[in-house]
DRENDREN-837369 format. One record per residue (C-alpha): x, y, z; residue number from 1. Coordinates in Angstrom, 3 decimals. Layout:
BEGIN
x, y, z, num
X, Y, Z, NUM
...
***
This chain:
BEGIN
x, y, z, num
-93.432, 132.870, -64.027, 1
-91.251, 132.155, -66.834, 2
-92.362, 128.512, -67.179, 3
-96.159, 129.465, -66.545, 4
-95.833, 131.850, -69.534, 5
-94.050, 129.581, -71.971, 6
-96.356, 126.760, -71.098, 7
-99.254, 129.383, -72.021, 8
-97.740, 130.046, -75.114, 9
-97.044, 126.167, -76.351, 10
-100.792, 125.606, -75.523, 11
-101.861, 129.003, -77.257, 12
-100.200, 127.870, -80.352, 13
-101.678, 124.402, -80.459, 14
-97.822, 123.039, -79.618, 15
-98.178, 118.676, -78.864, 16
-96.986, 118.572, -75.934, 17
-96.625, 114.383, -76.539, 18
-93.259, 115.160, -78.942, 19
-92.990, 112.029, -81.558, 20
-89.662, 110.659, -80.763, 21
-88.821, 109.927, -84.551, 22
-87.201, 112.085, -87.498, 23
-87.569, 109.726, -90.435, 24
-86.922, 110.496, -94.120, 25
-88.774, 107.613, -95.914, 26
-88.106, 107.238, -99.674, 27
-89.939, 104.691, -102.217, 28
-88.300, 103.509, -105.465, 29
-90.455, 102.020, -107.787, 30
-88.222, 102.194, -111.087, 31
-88.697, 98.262, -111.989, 32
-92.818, 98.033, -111.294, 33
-94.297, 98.233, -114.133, 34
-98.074, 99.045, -114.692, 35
-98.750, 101.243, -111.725, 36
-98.885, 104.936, -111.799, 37
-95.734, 106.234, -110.317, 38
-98.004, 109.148, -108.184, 39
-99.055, 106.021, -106.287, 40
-95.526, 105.257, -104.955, 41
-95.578, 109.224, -103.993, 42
-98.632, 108.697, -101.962, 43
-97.274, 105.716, -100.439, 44
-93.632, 107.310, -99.298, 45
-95.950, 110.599, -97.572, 46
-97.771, 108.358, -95.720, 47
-95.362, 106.436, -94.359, 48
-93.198, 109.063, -93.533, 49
-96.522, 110.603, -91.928, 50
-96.592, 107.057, -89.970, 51
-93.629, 107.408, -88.152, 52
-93.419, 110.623, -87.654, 53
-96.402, 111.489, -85.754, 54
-97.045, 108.834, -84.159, 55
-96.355, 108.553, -80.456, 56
-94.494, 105.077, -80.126, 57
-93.273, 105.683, -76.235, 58
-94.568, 107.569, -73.047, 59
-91.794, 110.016, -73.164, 60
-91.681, 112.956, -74.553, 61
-88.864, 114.114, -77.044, 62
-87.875, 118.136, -78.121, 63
-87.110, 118.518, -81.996, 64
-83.338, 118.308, -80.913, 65
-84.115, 115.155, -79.052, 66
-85.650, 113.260, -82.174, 67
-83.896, 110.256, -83.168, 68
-82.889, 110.710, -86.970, 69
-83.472, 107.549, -89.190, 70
-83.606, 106.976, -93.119, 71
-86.502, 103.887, -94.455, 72
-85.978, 103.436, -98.195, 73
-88.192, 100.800, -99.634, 74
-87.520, 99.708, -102.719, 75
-90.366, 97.884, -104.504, 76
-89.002, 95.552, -107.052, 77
-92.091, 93.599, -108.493, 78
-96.248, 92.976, -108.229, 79
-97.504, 90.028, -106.452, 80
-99.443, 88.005, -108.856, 81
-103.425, 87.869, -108.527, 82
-102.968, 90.365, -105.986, 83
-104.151, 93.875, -106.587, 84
-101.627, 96.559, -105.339, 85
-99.714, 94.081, -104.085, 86
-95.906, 94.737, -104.117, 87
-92.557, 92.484, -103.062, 88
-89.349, 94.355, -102.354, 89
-86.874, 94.871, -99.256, 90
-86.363, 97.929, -97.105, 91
-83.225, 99.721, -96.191, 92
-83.524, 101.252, -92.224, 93
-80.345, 103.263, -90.922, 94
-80.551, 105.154, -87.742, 95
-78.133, 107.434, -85.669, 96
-77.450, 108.812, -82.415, 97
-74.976, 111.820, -81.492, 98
-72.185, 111.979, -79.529, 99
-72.101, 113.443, -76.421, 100
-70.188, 117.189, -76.427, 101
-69.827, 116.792, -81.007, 102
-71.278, 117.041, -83.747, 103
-70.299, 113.025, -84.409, 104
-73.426, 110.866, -85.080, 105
-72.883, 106.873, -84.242, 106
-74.799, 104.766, -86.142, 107
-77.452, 102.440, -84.495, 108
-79.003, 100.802, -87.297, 109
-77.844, 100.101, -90.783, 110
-79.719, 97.147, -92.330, 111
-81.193, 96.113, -95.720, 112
-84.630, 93.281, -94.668, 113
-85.020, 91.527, -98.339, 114
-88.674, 89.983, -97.331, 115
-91.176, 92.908, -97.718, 116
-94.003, 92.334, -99.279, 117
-97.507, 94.498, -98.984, 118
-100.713, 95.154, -100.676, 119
-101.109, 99.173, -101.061, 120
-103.884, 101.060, -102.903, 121
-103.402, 105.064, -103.464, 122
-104.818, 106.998, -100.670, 123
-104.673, 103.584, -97.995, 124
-104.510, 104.979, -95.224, 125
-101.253, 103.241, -92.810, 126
-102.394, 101.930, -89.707, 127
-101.332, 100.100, -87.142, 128
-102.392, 98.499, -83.583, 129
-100.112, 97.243, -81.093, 130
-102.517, 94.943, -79.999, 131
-104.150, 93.706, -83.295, 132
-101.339, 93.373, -85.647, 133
-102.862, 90.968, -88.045, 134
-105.844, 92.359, -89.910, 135
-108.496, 90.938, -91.659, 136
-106.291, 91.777, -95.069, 137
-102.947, 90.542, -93.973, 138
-100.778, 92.103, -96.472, 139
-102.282, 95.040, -96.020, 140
-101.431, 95.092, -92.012, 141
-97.917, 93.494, -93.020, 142
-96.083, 96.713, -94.124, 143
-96.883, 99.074, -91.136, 144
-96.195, 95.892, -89.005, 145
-92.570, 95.816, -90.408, 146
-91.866, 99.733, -90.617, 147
-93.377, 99.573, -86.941, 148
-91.145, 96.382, -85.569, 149
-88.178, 98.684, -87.137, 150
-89.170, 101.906, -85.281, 151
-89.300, 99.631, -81.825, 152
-86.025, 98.510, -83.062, 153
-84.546, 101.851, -83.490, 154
-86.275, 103.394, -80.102, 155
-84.739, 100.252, -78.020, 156
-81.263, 100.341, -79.251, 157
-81.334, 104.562, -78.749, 158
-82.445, 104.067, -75.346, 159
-80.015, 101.196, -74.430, 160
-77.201, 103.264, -75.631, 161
-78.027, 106.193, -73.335, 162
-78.972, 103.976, -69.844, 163
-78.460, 100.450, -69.467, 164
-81.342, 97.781, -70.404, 165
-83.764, 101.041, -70.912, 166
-85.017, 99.883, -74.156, 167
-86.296, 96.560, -72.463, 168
-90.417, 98.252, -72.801, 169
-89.580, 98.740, -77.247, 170
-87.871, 95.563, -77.630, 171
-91.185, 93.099, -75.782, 172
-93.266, 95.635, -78.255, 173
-91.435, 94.269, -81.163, 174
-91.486, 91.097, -80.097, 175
-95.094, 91.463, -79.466, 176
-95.232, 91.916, -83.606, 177
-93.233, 89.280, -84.585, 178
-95.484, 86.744, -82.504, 179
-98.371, 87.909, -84.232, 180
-97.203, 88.974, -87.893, 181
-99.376, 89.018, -90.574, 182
-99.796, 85.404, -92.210, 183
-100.446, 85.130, -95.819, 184
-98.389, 82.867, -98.453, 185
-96.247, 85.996, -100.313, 186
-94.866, 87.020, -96.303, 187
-92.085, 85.742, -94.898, 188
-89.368, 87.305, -92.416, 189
-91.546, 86.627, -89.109, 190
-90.902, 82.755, -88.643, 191
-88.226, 80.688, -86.754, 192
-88.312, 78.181, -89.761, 193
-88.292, 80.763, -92.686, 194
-84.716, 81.812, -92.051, 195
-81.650, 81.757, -89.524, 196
-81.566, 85.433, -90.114, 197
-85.130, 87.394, -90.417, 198
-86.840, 89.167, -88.050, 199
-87.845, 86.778, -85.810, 200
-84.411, 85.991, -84.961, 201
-82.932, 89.667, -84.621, 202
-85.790, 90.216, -81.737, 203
-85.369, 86.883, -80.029, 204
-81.638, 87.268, -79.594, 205
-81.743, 90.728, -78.482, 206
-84.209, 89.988, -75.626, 207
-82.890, 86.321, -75.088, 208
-80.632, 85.849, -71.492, 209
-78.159, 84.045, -73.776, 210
-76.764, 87.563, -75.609, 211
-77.662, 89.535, -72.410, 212
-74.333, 90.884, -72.288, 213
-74.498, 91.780, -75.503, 214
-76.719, 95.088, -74.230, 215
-74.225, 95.425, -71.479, 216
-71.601, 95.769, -74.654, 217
-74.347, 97.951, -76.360, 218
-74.458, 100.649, -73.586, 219
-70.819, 100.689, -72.566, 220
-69.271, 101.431, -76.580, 221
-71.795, 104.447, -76.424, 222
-72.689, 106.097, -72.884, 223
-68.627, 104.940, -71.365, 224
-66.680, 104.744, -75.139, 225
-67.875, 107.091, -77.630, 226
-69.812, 109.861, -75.041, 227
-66.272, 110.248, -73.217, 228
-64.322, 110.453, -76.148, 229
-63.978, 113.920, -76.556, 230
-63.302, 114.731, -72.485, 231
-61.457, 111.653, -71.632, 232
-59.961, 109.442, -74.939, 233
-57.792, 107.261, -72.791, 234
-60.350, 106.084, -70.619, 235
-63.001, 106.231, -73.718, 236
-60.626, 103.949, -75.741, 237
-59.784, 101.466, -72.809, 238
-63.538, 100.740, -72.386, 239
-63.758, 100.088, -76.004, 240
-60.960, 97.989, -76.092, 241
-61.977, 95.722, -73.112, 242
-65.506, 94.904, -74.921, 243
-64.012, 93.071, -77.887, 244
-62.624, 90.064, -75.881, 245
-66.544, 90.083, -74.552, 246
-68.077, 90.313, -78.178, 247
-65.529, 86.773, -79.415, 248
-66.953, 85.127, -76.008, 249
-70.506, 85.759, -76.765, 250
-70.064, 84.922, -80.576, 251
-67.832, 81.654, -79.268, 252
-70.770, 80.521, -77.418, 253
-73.339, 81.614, -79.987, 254
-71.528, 81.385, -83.375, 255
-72.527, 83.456, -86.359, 256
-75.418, 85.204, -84.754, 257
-78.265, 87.891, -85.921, 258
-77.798, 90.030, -83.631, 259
-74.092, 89.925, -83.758, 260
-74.124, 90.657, -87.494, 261
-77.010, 93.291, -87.106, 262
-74.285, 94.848, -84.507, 263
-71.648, 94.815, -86.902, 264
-73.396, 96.244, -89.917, 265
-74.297, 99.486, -88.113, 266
-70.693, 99.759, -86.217, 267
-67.823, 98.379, -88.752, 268
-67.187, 102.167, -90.672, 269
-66.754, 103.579, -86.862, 270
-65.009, 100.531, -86.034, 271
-62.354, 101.287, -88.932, 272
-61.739, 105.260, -87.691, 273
-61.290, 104.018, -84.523, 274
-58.560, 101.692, -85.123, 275
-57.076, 103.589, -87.373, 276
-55.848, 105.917, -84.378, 277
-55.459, 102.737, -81.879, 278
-51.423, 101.580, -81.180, 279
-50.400, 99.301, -83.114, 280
-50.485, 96.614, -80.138, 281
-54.157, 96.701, -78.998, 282
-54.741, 97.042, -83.089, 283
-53.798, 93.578, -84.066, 284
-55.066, 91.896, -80.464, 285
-58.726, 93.811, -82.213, 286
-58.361, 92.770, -85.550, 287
-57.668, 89.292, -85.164, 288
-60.583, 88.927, -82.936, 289
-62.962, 91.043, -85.752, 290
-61.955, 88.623, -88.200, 291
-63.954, 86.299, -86.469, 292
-66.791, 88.342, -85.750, 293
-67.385, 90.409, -88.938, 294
-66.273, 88.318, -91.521, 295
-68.152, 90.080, -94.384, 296
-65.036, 93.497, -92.944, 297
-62.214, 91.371, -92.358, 298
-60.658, 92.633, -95.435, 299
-60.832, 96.267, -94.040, 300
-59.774, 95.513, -90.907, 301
-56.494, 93.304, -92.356, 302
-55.835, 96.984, -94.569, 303
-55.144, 99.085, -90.977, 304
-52.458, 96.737, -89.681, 305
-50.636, 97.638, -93.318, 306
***
């Protein structure tokens, strides 16, 4: 009776019951475009964070506690020349998941993509189709196709982190995207030949058999590592621990990747904290492998064993 009544009420007051799995804050920073009416940058940031908020990227459906917090920041650093409301800049996407039993959130995504460019007129409305990604304006379709290749992104790596390989359905979708970006001559980030380290490259390594276990490492550091901290550290910390030697044999056999920097950009603050409390031992068996893999940290790392 209970659940016929509350069921009543959700449909009584017009409640969704197809819950958007995202919580994004999108911001817009347009300090260094000069010409265009600041209110149009506004515009822009409400309907993008209207984008990803309602729309219904999966088949499952999420409660507001449930929603997967993220942050886009696009910052728009000059006009495209001969192109009406057309834009170049690079977008900032971070993303988090919590903890299991605290009030800890991990970070899934932290990434800065330097190839954004767009054409955007006040009051555009943001669309986007799965299965027609390029329209017949392509820089017009290439901005939702990146903030939507992002939210795939985001979704797949959530769900991996809670049950192994579940994000398999969001990754093909961004890969889907990338195989049929937007082509015009100010876009680039979608191509094998643009870049070692774009977008084409983060998808095709994360779905690629030859950094399969890196999802394997993906799952275990959250769901067996940091969701058992809190009941069972010793166990939590071992599992940690044992994934490292993993990580320098997938990086040994494909050096210097995207995906393993992409990895390491979202995990090297938590990374830090957690070797700060590790025995001095294990600590310097970790650190001499994370020299290796996140160069850009190795400097932090080097401070702990101090």
């Amino acid at each position: 009776m209970k659940q016929i009544w509350l069921l009543t009420i959700l449909i009584l007051s017009g409640y969704s019951l197809q819950a958007q799995e995202l919580n994004a804050k999108v911001t817009v920073i347009a300090d260094q475009v000069q010409g265009t009416d600041p209110k149009v940058f506004k515009t822009l940031e409400q309907s993008l964070t209207e984008f990803i908020n309602t729309r219904k990227w999966g088949n499952d459906n999420f409660d507001s506690k449930e929603k997967i917090d993220c942050n886009l920041t696009l910052i728009i650093n000059k006009n495209i020349e001969g192109v009406e409301g057309g834009f170049q800049g690079r977008i900032s996407i971070q993303a988090t998941r919590p903890v299991f039993n605290t009030s800890y959130t991990s970070s899934l995504v932290n990434f800065i993509d330097k190839d954004v460019a767009f054409k955007y007129i006040q009051f555009q409305p943001i669309e986007f189709n799965d299965n027609r990604v390029a329209g017949n304006d392509a820089l017009i379709s290439n901005l939702p196709a990146i903030v939507a290749y992002y939210c795939y992104i985001i979704l797949g790596l959530d769900y991996d982190s809670f049950a192994f390989k579940s994000g398999t359905d969001f990754f093909s979708k961004a890969q889907n995207i990338a195989n049929n970006a937007p082509e015009f001559k100010a876009i680039s980030g979608w191509k094998a030949t643009e870049s070692q380290r774009n977008r084409f490259w983060l998808i095709d390594q994360i779905v690629n058999v030859r950094f399969a276990e890196m999802r394997d490492v993906f799952y275990k550091y959250h769901r067996q590592g940091m969701d058992l901290m809190s009941s069972d550290s010793e166990t939590a910390r071992n599992t940690i621990n044992s994934l490292f030697p993993i990580l320098q044999k997938i990086n040994n056999e494909n050096p210097s990747s995207m995906w393993m920097q992409f990895f390491f950009n979202a995990k090297s603050e938590e990374l830090q904290n957690f070797l700060a409390e590790t025995p001095m031992p294990d600590k310097q068996k970790i650190i001499q492998i994370l020299s290796v893999l996140d160069v850009s940290n190795a400097g932090k790392y080097a401070e702990l064993l101090r």
